[in-house]
C-alpha positions in Angstrom: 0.0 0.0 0.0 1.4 3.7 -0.6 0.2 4.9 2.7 -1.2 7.8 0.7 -5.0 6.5 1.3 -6.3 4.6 3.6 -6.5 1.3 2.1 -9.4 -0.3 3.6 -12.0 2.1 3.2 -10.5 2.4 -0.4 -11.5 -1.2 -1.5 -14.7 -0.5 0.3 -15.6 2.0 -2.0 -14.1 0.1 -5.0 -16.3 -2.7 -4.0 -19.4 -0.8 -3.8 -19.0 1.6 -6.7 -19.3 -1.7 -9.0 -22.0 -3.1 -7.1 -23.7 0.3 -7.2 -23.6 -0.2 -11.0 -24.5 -3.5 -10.9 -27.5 -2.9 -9.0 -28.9 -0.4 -11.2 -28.6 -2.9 -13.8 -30.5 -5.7 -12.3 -33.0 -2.8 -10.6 -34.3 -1.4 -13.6 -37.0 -4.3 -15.0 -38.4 -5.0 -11.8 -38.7 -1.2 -11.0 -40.3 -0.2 -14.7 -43.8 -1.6 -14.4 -44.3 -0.1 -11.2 -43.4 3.5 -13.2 -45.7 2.6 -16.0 -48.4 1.9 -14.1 -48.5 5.8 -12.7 -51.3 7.9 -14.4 -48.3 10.4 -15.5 -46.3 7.8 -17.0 -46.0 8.1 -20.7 -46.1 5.7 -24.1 -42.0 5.0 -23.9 -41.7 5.0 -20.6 -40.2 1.3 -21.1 -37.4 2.2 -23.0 -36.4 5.9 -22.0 -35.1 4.8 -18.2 -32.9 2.5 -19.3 -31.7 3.8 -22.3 -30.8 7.5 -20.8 -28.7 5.8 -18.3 -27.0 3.7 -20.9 -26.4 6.3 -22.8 -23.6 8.7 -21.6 -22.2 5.6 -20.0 -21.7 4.5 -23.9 -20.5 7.7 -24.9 -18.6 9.2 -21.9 -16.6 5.7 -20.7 -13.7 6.1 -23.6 -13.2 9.7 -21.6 -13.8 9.4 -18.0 -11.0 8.0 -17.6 -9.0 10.2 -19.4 -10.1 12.8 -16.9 -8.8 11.1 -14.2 -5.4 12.2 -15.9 -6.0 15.8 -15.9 -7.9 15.8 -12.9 -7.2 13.6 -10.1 -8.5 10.3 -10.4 -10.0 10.4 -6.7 -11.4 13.5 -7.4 -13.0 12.2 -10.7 -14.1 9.2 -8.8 -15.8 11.5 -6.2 -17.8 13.2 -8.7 -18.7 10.3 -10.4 -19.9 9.3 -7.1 -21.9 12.6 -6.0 -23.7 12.8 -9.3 -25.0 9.1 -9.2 -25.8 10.1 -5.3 -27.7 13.4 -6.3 -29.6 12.2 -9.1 -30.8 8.5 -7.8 -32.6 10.9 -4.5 -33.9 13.0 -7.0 -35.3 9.9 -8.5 -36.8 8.6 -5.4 -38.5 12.4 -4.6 -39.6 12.8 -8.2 -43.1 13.9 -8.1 -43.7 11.8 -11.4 -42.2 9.7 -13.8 -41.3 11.5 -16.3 -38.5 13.8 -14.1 -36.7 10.4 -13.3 -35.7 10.1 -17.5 -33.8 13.4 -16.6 -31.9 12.0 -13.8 -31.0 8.7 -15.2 -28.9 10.8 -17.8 -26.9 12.3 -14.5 -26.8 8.5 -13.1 -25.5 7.2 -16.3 -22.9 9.6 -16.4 -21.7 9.9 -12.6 -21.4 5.7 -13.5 -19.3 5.9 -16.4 -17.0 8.3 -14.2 -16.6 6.0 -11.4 -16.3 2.8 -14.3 -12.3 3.4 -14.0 -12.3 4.9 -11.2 -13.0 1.4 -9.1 -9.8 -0.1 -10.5 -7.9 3.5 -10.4 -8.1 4.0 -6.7 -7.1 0.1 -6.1 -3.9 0.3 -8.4 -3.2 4.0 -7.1 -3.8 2.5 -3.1 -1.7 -0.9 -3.8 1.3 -2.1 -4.6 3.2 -5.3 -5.2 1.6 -8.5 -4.2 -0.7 -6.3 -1.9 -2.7 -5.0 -5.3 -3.3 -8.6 -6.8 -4.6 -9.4 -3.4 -7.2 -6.3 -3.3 -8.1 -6.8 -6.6 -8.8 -10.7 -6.2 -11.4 -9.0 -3.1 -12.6 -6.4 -5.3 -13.6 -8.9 -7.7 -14.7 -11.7 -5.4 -17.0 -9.3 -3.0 -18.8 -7.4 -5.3 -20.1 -10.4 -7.6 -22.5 -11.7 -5.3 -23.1 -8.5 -3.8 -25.0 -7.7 -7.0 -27.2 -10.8 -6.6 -28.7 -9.4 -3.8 -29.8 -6.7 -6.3 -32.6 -8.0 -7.9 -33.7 -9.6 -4.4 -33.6 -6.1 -2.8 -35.6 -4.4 -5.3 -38.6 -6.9 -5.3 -38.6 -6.9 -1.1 -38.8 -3.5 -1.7 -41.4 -3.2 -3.9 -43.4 -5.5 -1.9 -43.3 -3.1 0.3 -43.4 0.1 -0.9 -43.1 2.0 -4.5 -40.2 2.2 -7.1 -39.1 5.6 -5.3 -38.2 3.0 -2.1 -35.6 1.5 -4.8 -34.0 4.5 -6.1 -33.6 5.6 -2.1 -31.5 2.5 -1.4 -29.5 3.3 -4.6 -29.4 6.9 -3.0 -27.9 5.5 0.4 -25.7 3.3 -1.2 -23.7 5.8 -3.2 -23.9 8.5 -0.5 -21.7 5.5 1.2 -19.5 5.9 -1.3 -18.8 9.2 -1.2 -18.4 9.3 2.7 -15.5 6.6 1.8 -14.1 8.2 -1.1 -13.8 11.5 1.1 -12.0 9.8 4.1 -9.7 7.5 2.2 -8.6 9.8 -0.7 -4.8 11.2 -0.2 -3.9 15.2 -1.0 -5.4 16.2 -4.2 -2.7 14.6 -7.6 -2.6 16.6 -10.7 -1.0 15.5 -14.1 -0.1 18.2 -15.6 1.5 16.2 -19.1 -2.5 14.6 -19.7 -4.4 15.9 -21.6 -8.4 15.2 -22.7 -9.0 14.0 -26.6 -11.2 16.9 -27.3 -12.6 14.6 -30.0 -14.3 12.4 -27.3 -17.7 15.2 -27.0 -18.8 13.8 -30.4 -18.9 10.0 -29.1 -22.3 11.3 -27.0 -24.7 12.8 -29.6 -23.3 10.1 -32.1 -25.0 7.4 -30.3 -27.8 10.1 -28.4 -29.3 11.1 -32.0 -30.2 7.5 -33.4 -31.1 6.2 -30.1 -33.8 9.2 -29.6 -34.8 8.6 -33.1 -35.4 4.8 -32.5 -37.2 5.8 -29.4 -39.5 8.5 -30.4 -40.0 7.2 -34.0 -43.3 5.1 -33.4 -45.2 7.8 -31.6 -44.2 11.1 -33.3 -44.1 9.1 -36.8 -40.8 8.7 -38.8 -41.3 11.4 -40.8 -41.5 13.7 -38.3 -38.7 16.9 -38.6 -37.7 16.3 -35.3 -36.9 12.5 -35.6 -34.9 13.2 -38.7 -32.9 15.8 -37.4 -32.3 13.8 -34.2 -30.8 10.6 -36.8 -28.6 13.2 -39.2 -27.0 14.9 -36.8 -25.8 11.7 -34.7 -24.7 10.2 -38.3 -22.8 13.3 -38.9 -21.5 13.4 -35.5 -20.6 9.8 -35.8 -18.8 11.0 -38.8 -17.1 14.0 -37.3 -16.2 11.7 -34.4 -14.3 9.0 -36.9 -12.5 11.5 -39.0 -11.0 13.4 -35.8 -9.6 10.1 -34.0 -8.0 8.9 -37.4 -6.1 12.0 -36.8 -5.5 12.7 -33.5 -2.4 12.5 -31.7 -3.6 10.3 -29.2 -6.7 9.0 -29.9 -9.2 7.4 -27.4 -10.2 5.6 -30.3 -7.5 3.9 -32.1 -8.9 2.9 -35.8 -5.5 0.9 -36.6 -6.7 -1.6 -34.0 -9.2 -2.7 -36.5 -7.0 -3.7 -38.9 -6.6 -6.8 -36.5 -9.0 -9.1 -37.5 -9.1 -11.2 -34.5 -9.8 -8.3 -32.8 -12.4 -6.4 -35.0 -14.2 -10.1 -35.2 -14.6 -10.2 -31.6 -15.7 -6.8 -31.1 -18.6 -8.0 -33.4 -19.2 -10.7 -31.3 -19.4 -8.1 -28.3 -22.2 -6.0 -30.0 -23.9 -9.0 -30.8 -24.1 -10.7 -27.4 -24.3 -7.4 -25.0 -26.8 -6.4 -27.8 -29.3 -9.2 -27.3 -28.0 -10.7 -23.6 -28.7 -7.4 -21.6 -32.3 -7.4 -23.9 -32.8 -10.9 -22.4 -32.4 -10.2 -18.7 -34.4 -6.9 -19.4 -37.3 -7.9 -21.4 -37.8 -10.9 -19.8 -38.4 -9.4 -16.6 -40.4 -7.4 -17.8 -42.6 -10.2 -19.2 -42.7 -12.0 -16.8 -43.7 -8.7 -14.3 -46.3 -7.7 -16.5 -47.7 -10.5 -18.4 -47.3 -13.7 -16.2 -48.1 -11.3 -13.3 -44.8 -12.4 -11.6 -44.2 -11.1 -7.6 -41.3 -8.6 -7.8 -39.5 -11.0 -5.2 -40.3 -14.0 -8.0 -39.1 -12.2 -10.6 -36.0 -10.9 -9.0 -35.0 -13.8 -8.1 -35.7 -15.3 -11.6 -33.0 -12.8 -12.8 -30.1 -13.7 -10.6 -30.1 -17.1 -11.4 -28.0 -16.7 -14.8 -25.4 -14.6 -12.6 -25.4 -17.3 -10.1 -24.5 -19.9 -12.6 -21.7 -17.5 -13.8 -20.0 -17.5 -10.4 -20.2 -20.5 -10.3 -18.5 -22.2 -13.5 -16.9 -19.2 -15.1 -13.7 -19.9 -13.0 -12.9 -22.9 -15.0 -13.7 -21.4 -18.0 -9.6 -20.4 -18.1 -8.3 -24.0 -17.9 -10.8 -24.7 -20.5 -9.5 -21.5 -22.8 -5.8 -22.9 -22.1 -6.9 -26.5 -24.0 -9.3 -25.6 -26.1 -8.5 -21.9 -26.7 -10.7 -18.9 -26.7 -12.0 -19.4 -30.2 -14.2 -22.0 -29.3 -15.1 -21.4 -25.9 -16.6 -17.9 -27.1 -18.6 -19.6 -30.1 -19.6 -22.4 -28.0 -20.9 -20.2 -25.3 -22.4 -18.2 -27.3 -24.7 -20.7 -28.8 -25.5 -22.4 -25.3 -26.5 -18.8 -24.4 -28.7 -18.4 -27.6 -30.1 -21.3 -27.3 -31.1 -21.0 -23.7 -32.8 -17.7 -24.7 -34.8 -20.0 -27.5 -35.9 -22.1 -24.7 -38.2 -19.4 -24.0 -40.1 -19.8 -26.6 -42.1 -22.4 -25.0 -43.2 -20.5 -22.0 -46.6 -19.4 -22.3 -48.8 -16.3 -21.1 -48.8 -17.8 -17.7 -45.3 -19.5 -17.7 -44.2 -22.6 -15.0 -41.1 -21.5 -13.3 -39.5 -25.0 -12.8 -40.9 -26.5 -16.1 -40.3 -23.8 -18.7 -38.2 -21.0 -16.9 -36.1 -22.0 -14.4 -34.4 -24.5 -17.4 -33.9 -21.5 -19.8 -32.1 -19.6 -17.0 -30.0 -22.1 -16.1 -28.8 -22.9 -20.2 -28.3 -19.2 -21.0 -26.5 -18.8 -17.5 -24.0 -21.9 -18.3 -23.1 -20.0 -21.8 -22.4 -16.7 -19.7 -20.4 -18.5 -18.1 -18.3 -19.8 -21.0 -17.9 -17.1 -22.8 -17.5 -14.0 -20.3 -13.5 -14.3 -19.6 -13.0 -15.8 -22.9 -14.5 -13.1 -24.4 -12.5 -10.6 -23.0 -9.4 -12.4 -22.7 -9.6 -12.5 -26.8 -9.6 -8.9 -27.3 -7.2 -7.9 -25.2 -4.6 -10.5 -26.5 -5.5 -9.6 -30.1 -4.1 -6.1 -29.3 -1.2 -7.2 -27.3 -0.4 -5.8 -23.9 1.2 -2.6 -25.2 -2.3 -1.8 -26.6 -4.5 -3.2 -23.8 -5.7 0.0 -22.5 -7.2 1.3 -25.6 -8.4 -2.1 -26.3 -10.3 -2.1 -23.2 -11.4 1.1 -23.5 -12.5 0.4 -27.3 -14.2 -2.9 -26.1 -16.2 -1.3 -22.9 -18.0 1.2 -25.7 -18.9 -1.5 -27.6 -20.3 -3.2 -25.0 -22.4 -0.1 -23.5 -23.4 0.7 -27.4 -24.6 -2.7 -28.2 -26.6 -2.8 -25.0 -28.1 0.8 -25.4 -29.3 -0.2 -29.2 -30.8 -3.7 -28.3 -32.9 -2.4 -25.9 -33.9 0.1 -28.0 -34.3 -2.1 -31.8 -36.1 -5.0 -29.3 -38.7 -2.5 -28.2 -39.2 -1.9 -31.7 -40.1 -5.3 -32.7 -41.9 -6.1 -29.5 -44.2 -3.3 -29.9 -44.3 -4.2 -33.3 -45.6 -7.5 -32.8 -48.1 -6.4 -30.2 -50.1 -3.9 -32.0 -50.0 -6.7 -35.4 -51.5 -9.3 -33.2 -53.9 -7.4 -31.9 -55.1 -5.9 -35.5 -55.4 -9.8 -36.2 -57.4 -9.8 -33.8 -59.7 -7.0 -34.5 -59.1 -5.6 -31.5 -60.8 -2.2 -30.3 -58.5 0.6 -31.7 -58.0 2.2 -27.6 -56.8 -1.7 -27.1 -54.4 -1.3 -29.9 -53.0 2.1 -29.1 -52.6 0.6 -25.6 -50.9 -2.0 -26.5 -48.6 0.3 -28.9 -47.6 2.1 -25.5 -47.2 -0.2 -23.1 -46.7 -3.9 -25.5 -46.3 -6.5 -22.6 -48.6 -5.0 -19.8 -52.0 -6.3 -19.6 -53.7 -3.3 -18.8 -57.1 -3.1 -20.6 -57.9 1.3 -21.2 -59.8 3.0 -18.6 -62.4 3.9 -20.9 -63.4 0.5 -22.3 -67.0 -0.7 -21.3 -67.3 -3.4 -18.8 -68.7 -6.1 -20.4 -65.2 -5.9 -23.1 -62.8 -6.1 -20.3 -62.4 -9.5 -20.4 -62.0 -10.1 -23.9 -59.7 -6.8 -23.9 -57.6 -8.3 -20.9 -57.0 -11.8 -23.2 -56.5 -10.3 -26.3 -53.8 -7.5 -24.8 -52.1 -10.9 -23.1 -52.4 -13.2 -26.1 -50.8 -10.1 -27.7 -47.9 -9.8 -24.8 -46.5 -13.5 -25.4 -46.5 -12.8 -29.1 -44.2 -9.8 -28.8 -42.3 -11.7 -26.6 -42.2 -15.0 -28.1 -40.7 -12.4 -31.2 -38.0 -10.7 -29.2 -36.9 -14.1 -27.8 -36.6 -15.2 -31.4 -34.5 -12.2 -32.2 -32.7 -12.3 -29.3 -31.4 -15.9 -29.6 -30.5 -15.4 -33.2 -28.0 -12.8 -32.1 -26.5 -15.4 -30.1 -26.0 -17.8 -32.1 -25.0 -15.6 -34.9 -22.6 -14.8 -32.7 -21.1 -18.0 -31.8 -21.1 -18.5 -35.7 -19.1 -15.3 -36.2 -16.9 -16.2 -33.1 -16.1 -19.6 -34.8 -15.8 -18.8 -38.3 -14.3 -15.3 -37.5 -11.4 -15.5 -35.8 -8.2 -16.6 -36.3 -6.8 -20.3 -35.1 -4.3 -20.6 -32.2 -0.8 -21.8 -32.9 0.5 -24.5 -30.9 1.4 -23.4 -28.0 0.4 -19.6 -28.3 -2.6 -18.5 -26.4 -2.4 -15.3 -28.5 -4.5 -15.1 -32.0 -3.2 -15.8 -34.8 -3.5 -12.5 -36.4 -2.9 -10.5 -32.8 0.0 -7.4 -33.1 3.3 -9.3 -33.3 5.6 -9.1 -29.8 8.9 -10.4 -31.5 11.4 -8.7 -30.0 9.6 -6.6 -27.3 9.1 -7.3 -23.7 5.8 -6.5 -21.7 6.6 -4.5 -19.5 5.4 -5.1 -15.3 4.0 -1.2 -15.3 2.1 0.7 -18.0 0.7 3.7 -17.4 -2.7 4.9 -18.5 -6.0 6.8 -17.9 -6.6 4.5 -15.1 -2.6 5.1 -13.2 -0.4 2.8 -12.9 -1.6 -1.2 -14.0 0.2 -4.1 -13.3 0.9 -6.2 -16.6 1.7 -9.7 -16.5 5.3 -10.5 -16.4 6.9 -12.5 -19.5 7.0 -15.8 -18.8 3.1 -15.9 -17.5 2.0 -19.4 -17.7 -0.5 -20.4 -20.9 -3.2 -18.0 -21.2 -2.1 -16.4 -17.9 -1.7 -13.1 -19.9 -5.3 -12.6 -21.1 -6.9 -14.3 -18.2 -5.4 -11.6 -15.6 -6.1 -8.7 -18.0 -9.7 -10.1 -18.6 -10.1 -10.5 -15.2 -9.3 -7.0 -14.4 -11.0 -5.8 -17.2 -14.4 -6.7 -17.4 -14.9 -6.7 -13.4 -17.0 -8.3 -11.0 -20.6 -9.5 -12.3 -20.4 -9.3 -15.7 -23.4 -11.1 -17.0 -26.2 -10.9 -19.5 -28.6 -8.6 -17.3 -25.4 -6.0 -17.0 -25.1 -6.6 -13.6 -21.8 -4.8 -13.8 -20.6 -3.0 -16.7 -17.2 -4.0 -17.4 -13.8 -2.4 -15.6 -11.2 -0.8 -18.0 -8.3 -1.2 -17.5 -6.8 2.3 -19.5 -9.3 4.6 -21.6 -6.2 4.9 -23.8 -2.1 4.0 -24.6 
């Protein structure tokens, strides 16, 4: 330890900044249909809480920890801290729903400031043999402190409203900031960092198409304002492309991409965050709404992936070291799709041990072989030398492919809804119901009694069919996945646990420090045993709780070089 800060209370907060994120993640479904339910709630509702908090943690994690150069990474970390603090008691004191979209924009980007900062105040508080051992605790502590997530939010729901859920969040990070405060050391500033100026575009790149997909069904496509919104995130996508090919140091190195291995698997990451974090989130939902689920039931239904993940993903490692990542990833990732497809056979009403509780279990075993595999692969592709910005690099992927499946699935499940009820020859009030709220079976205040009933079966007939789609979707982009994964990248040579195609090391060394956004990192000495190299970066990398709900957003190492 550097007997700068106070190492104890540092972990602590390490510990519970992750978990913080984590619970969010595994919050959200449960506490949704309790928003939509209130009279002020409006038709996207659904998408809008988790997408604003996605979204400047997709287009601010390249930079936050960047900042930390310029500005103190404690004090960045703080912040990070203070803002999710301030924002989740706003949340629980909003006076409707619609103020809580506001604050999950503050949330999302207090989160993707404190993202680095876990990992940053660990390597910056320990040193030596002292640093893998608070790291190994960071890691082991905070995964099954995120189970309890789910379980938290549906005791309190039970019990109270979803403003009881964003208070605990609210307690949680005001925690955080009480240890950040007493464990911090005097105030560091790097005066050589600088901030790739570059990095505002990333935001309204991926804001612009998002509010488009959003807002599209209900202000119609056409609309001036929807267009507007989708040019001027494509053009900022463009701006934001052009700078980094020619910046000095860019948080986005393009040359990366050349690396096939690398660009393959970064697919493969859009793919799966794209359609895993939909699963855990729409299915929720489902089963909230249509198979009238406790919250308790429910939450519980959602940490039984993570719980198989914690369980087997350990041995994933040995298995990457015989069989190599290549096929661990693609295998994975079509266990994981094809658990998702299991879901197809629950009904309206599904049976948790018969038709569930299977699924969960098959889509957690996948998670579980393709999470550290995953990871480990794109980091080695880009050699240690480049791991930072590879981590950096794979993180947005991650957030943006998460961010966009939620919103494209909403699509397709509201979609689905308002078809099947057309077929139906529904009542057009059932219809437009259905259009804003697809899974809930919520017949319109205004409909006469005696079609109530018929209303009530036709909306839920209408629910499994949306669902029953998105599933379908959803395990496609797993196993398109896996098929990329497999067909994709390149094969292992014997007896290199790199990819074929990764950046060449002849004649360098890796060295044991490497500075970037997130301080001083320890890098695995040459002569690491097989796969040792990629397994400690992945490990560091991606974090505790990774999983298909999001349970933790992945760790990055370095935001950049």
């Amino acid at each position: 330890m550097t007997g700068r800060a106070k190492g104890l209370p540092a972990l602590l907060a390490a510990v519970l900044s992750s978990s913080l994120i984590g619970l969010d993640g595994m919050m959200t479904p449960l506490v949704l249909p309790a928003i939509t339910q209130d009279p002020d709630a409006g038709p996207t509702m659904q998408q809008w809480p988790p997408a604003a908090f996605l979204l400047p943690l997709a287009g601010l994690l390249l930079v936050s920890g960047a900042l930390g150069d310029v500005y103190d990474r404690w004090r960045v970390f703080g912040f990070g801290a203070a803002g999710f603090c301030v924002a989740a008691l706003v949340c629980a004191l909003a006076p409707n729903p619609g103020l809580p979209i506001a604050d999950r924009l503050v949330q999302g980007a207090g989160a993707a400031l404190m993202v680095p900062g876990a990992l940053a105040v660990i390597s910056t508080t320990f040193d030596g043999a002292a640093q893998g051992r608070a790291i190994a605790r960071w890691s082991g502590w905070s995964g099954p402190s995120v189970i309890a997530g789910p379980l938290l939010a549906g005791a309190l729901l039970e019990v109270g409203t979803w403003r009881y859920v964003y208070g605990a969040l609210a307690l949680l990070a005001a925690l955080v900031v009480a240890l950040i405060a007493y464990a911090a050391p005097a105030r560091e500033r790097r005066a050589e960092a600088t901030v790739d100026r570059g990095a505002v575009l990333a935001v309204p790149a991926v804001a612009g198409p998002v509010f488009a997909l959003i807002q599209g069904p209900s202000l119609g496509w056409t609309d001036p304002l929807i267009l507007t919104a989708a040019a001027a995130g494509l053009a900022s996508a463009a701006a934001f492309l052009w700078w980094e090919a020619r910046a000095p140091r860019p948080l986005l190195p393009l040359e990366l991409f050349r690396i096939r291995t690398f660009t393959v698997l970064n697919a493969v990451t859009f793919l799966l965050y794209g359609g895993l974090v939909c699963s855990g989130f729409y299915t929720v939902l489902f089963l909230r709404q249509t198979a009238g689920y406790s919250p308790t039931a429910a939450g519980l239904t959602a940490a039984v992936p993570l719980m198989v993940v914690l369980l087997l993903s350990g041995r994933a490692g040995a298995l990457a070291d015989r069989l190599g990542h290549r096929w661990l990833i693609a295998g994975g990732s079509l266990v994981s799709g094809a658990g998702q497809l299991l879901m197809l056979r629950a009904g309206a009403e599904p049976r948790f041990l018969a038709e569930v509780l299977p699924a969960m279990l098959v889509h957690g075993a996948g998670l579980a072989l393709l999470v550290a595999p995953l990871t480990a692969g794109v980091l080695g592709a880009a050699g240690p030398e480049h791991a930072g910005a590879a981590s950096g690099i794979d993180n947005a992927v991650a957030r943006t492919g998460s961010l966009l499946g939620i919103t494209v699935v909403g699509l397709v499940i509201s979609a689905q809804s308002t078809a099947s009820l057309e077929r139906a020859s529904a009542p057009p009030a059932v219809v437009e119901q259905a259009r804003d709220h697809p899974l809930a079976i919520v017949p319109p205040e205004n409909l006469p009694p005696p079609e109530i009933p018929h209303a009530r079966k036709a909306l839920q007939g209408a629910a499994s069919d949306a669902f029953h789609a998105a599933t379908a979707v959803l395990g496609g982009l797993g196993i398109a996945a896996g098929l990329l994964a497999a067909i994709g990248t390149g094969r292992r040579r014997p007896g290199d646990h790199r990819p074929a195609d990764a950046v060449p090391l002849a004649g360098r060394t890796a060295p044991t420090r490497n500075k970037g956004c997130c301080g001083d990192r320890t890098v695995p000495r040459p002569g690491s045993p097989p796969g040792g190299v990629e397994r400690e970066m992945a490990a560091v990398h991606r974090g505790p709780g990774t999983h298909a709900f999001n349970a933790a957003p992945p760790v990055a190492l370095s935001c950049r070089p």
